[in-house]
C-alpha positions as CSV (number, residue, x, y, z in Angstrom):
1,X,128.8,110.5,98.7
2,X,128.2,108.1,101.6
3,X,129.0,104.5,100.6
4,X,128.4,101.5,103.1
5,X,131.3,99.1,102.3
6,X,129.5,96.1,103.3
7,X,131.0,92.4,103.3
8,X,130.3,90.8,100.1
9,X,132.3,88.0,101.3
10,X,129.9,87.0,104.2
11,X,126.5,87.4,101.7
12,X,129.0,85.1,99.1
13,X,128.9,82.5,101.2
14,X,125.7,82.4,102.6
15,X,124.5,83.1,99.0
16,X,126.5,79.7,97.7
17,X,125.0,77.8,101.4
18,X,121.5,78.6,100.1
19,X,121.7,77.6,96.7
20,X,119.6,74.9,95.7
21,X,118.0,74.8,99.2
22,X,117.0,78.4,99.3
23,X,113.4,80.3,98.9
24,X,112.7,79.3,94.7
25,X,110.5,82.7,94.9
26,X,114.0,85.2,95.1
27,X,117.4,85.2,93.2
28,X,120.3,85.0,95.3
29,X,121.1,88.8,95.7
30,X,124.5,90.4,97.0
31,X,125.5,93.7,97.7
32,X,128.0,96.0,96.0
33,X,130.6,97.3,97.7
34,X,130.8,100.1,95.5
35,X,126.8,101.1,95.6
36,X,124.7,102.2,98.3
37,X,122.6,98.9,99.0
38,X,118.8,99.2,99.3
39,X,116.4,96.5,99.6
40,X,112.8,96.4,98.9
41,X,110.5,93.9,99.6
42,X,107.5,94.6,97.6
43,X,107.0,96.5,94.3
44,X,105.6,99.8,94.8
45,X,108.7,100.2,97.7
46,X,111.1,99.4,95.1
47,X,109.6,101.8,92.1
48,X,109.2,104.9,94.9
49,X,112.9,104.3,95.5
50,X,113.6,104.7,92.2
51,X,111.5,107.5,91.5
52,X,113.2,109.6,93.8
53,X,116.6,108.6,93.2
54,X,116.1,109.8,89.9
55,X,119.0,110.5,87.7
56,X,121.0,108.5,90.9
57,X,119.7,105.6,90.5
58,X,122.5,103.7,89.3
59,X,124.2,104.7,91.7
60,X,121.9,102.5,93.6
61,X,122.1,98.7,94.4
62,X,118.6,97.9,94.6
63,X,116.9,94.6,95.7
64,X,112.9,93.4,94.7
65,X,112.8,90.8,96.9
66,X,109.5,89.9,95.2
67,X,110.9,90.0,91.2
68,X,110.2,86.8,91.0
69,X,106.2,87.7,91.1
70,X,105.9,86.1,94.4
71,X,103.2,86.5,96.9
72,X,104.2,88.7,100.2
73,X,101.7,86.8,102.0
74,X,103.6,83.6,101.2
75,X,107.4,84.7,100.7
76,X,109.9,83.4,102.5
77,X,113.3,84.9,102.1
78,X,116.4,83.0,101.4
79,X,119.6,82.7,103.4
80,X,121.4,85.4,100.5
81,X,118.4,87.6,100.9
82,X,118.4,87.4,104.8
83,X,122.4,88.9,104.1
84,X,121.5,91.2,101.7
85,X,119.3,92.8,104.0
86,X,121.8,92.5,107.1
87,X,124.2,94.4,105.1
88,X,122.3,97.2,103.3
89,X,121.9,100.6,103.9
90,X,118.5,100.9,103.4
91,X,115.7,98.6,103.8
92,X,112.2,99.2,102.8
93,X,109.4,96.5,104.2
94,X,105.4,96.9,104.7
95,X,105.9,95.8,108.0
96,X,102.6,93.6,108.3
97,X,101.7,90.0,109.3
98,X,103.1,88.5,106.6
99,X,106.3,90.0,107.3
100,X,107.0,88.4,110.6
101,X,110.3,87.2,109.7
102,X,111.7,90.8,109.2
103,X,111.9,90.7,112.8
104,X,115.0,87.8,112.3
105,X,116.1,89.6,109.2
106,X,117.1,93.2,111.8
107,X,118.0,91.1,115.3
108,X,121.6,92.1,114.7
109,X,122.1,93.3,111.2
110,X,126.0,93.9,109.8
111,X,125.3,97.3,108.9
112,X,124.7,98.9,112.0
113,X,124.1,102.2,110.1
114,X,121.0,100.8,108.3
115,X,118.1,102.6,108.1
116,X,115.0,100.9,108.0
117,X,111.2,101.8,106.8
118,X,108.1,100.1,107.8
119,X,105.4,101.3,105.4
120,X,102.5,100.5,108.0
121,X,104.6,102.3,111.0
122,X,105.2,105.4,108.4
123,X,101.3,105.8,108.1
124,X,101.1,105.3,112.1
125,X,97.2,105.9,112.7
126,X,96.5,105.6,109.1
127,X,96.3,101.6,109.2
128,X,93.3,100.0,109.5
129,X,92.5,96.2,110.5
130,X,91.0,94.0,107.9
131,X,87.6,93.9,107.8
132,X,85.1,91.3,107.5
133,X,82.1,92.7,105.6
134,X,79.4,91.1,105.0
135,X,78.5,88.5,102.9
136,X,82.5,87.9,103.0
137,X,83.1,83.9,103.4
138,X,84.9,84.0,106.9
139,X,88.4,83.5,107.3
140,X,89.9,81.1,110.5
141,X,90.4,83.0,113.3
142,X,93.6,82.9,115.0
143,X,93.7,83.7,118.8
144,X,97.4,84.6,120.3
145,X,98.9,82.7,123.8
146,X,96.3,83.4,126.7
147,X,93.1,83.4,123.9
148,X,93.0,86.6,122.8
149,X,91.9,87.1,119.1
150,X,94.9,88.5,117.0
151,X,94.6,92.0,115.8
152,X,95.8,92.0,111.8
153,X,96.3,95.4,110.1
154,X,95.9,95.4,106.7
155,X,98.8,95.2,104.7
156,X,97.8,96.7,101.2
157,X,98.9,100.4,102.4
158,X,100.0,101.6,99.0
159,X,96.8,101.7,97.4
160,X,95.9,104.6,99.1
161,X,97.6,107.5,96.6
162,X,97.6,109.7,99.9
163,X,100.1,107.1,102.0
164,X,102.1,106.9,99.2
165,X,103.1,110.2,99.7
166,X,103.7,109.5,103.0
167,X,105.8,106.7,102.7
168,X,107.9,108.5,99.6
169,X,108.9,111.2,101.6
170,X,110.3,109.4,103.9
171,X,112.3,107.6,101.6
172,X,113.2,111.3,100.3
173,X,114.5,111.7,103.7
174,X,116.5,108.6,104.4
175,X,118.1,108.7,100.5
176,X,119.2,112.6,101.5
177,X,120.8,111.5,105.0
178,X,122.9,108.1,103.1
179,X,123.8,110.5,100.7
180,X,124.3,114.2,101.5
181,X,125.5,115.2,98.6
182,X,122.5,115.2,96.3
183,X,119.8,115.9,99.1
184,X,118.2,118.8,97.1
185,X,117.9,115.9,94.3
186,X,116.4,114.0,96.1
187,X,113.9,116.2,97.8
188,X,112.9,118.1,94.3
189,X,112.3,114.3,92.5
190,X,110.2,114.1,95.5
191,X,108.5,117.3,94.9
192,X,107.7,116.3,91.5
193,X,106.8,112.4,92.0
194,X,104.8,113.9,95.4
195,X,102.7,116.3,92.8
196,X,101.6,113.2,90.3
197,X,100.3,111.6,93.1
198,X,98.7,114.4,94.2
199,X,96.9,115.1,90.7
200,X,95.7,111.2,90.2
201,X,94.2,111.3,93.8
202,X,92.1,114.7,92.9
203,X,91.3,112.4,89.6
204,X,89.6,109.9,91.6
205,X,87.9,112.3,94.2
206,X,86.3,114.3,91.2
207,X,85.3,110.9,89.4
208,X,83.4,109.4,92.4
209,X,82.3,112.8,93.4
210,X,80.6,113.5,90.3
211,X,78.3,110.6,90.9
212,X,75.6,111.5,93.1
213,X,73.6,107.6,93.3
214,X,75.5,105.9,96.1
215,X,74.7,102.9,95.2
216,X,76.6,103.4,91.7
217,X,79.8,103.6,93.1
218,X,79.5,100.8,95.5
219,X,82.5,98.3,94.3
220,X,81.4,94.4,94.0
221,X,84.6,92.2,94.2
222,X,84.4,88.7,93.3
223,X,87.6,88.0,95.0
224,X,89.7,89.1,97.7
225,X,89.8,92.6,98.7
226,X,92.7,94.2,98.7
227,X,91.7,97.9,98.0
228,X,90.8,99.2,101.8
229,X,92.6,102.0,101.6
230,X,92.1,102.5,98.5
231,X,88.2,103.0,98.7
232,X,88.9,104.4,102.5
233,X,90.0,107.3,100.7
234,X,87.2,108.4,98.7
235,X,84.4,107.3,100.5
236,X,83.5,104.3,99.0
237,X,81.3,101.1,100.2
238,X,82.4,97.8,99.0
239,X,81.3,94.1,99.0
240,X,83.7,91.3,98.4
241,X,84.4,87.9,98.7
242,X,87.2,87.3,100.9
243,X,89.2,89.7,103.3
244,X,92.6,91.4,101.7
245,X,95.4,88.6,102.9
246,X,92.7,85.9,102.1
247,X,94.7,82.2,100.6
248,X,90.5,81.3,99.8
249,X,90.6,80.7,96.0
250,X,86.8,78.8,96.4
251,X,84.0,81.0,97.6
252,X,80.9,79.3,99.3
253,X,77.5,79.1,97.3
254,X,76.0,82.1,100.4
255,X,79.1,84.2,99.2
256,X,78.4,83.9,95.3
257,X,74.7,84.5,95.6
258,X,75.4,87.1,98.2
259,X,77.0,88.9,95.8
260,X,74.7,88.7,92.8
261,X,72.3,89.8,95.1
262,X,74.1,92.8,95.4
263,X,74.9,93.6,91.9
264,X,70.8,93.1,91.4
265,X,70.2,95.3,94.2
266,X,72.3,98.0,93.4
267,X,71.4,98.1,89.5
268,X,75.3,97.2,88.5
269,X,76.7,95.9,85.4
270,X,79.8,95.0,86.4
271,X,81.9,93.0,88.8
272,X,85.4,93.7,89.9
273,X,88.2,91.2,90.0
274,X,92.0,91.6,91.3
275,X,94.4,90.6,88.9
276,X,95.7,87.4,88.3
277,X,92.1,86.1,89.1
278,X,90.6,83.3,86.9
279,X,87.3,84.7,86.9
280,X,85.7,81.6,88.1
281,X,83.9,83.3,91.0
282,X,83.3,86.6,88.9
283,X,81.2,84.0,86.5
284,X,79.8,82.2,89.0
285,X,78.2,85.3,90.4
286,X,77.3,86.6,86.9
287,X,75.4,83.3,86.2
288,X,74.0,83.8,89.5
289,X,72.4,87.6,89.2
290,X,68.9,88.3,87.4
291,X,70.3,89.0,83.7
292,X,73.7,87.0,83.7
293,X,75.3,89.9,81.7
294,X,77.4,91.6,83.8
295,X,81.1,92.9,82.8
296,X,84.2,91.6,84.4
297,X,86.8,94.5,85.3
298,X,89.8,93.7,86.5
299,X,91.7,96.4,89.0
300,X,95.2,95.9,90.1
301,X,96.8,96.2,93.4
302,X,100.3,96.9,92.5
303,X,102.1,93.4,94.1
304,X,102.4,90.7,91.1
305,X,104.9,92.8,89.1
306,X,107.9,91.0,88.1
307,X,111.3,92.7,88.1
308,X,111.7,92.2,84.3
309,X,107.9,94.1,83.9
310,X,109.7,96.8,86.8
311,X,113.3,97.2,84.7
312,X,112.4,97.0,80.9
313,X,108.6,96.9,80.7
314,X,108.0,100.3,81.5
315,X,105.3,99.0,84.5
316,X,105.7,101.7,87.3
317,X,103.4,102.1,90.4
318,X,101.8,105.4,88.8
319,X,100.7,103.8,85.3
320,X,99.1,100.5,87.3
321,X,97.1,103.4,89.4
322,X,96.3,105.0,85.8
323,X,94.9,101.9,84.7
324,X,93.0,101.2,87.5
325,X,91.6,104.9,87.4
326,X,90.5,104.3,83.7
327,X,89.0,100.6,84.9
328,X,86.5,102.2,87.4
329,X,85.8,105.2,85.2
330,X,84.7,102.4,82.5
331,X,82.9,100.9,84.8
332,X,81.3,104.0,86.4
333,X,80.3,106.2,83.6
């Protein structure tokens, strides 16, 4: 097996410089000498790694940058996270705006060996740019030097069961060239991970397919929207308030009547939340629509999971997507 002896040394003392000044949203992490280093930034990157490592996984020194629960669109990485990643042998990032300072993190990495995937640059013409729809409250616009509007790609790739495959096979093919020796492992846990994905996708299709009013499985979200891909796959209109990689927690009095209207108009009794969500714009758009009785569902988009839910509580990326399959089927049927 190929093992990157990286310097712990060097991470050690950048670990022990950012103590107590470093990011409070990550643990100091350090490689192993002995383990091939991987390092993910975001949950569902982290649970595909392990899924197709398999039976190798302890073999494996993996990193959740974002165990703590923290929010990609506000992390910042420490000093013994920036080494960790220098040093490993595998990296695993979205790749997106919020991401900027991956750039820093791979200027001249230790391990010149590393290999490195972008989630957003796996899906290549895949990606789409967040979307304002209307009704949404608007978001600041930020214009780049010379006045030109920034373009930002949504960054919520991995709700769409179809990139997930994408992105999993190329982790399949980066764990099989770091470690030769098992390849065929790696690409049969692939094989089998790459079929449950498969299966939960055709799920969905037949569930929203089988309803032949429109305006039934239009999804109202009284919150952000991270599910672009998500509904990009299967068709599926959507009103919200407030773009994907939205900071808004307060939505403007237009927004919440907005979408009451909406729920009226399409003859809904439910509204859609992310989790985490205190339901104080869900009710406020309840109390706003013509019979105030409307259900609250909550659907998850796969980023809050701590590493304790990750390691011992039995969450995985495949059993969130369950859940959320059996939240919109409540809601639909």
């Amino acid at each position: 097996m190929l093992k990157k002896i990286v310097s712990a040394a060097a991470a050690a003392v950048m670990a022990v410089t950012a103590a107590g000044c470093g990011n409070k949203d990550s643990s100091p992490v350090l490689n192993d000498p002995n383990k091939i280093n991987i390092v993910c930034t975001t949950f569902p990157a982290y649970d595909w790694v392990m899924q197709v490592a398999g039976g190798h996984a302890g073999e494996f020194n993996v990193t959740y940058l974002l165990g703590s629960g923290a929010d990609l669109h506000s992390f910042q990485p420490s000093a013994a996270d920036m080494a960790a990643i220098s040093g490993c042998d595998l990296f695993v990032c979205v790749g997106g705006e919020s991401e900027k300072w991956v750039d820093d993190a791979l200027k001249e990495p230790e391990n010149k060996n590393m290999k490195v995937i972008s989630m957003m640059d796996v899906i290549g013409d895949n990606k789409f740019v967040e979307e304002e729809k209307e009704g949404m409250q608007a978001e600041e616009e930020e214009e780049e030097e010379g006045g030109e509007e920034e373009v930002e790609y949504d960054e919520h790739v991995w709700m769409s069961l179809t990139n997930a495959d994408l992105i999993c096979a190329a982790i399949a093919d980066d764990l099989a060239a770091i470690d030769a020796d098992h390849k065929a492992d790696y690409e049969a846990n692939y094989d089998t991970y790459s079929k449950s994905l498969g299966e939960l996708s055709t799920r969905f299709r037949d569930l929203f397919d089988g309803i032949s009013d429109e305006k039934a499985k239009t999804m109202v979200v009284a919150d952000r929207f991270p599910l672009r891909y998500f509904v990009e796959d299967y068709g599926i209109d959507y009103f919200a308030a407030f773009v994907g990689c939205s900071a808004e927690t307060e939505a403007s009095f237009e927004t919440i009547t907005f979408l009451a209207g909406k729920i009226d108009e399409l003859g809904q009794d439910h509204v859609f939340v992310i989790e985490g969500s205190d339901h104080k714009i869900a009710n406020a758009v309840i109390e706003a629509t013509a019979n105030k009785n409307a259900e609250i569902i909550e659907i998850n988009s796969v980023q809050s999971v701590t590493s304790e839910q990750a390691k011992n509580g039995g969450t995985t990326y495949l059993t969130l997507m369950e859940k959320n399959y059996e939240a919109i089927k409540g809601a639909l049927t």
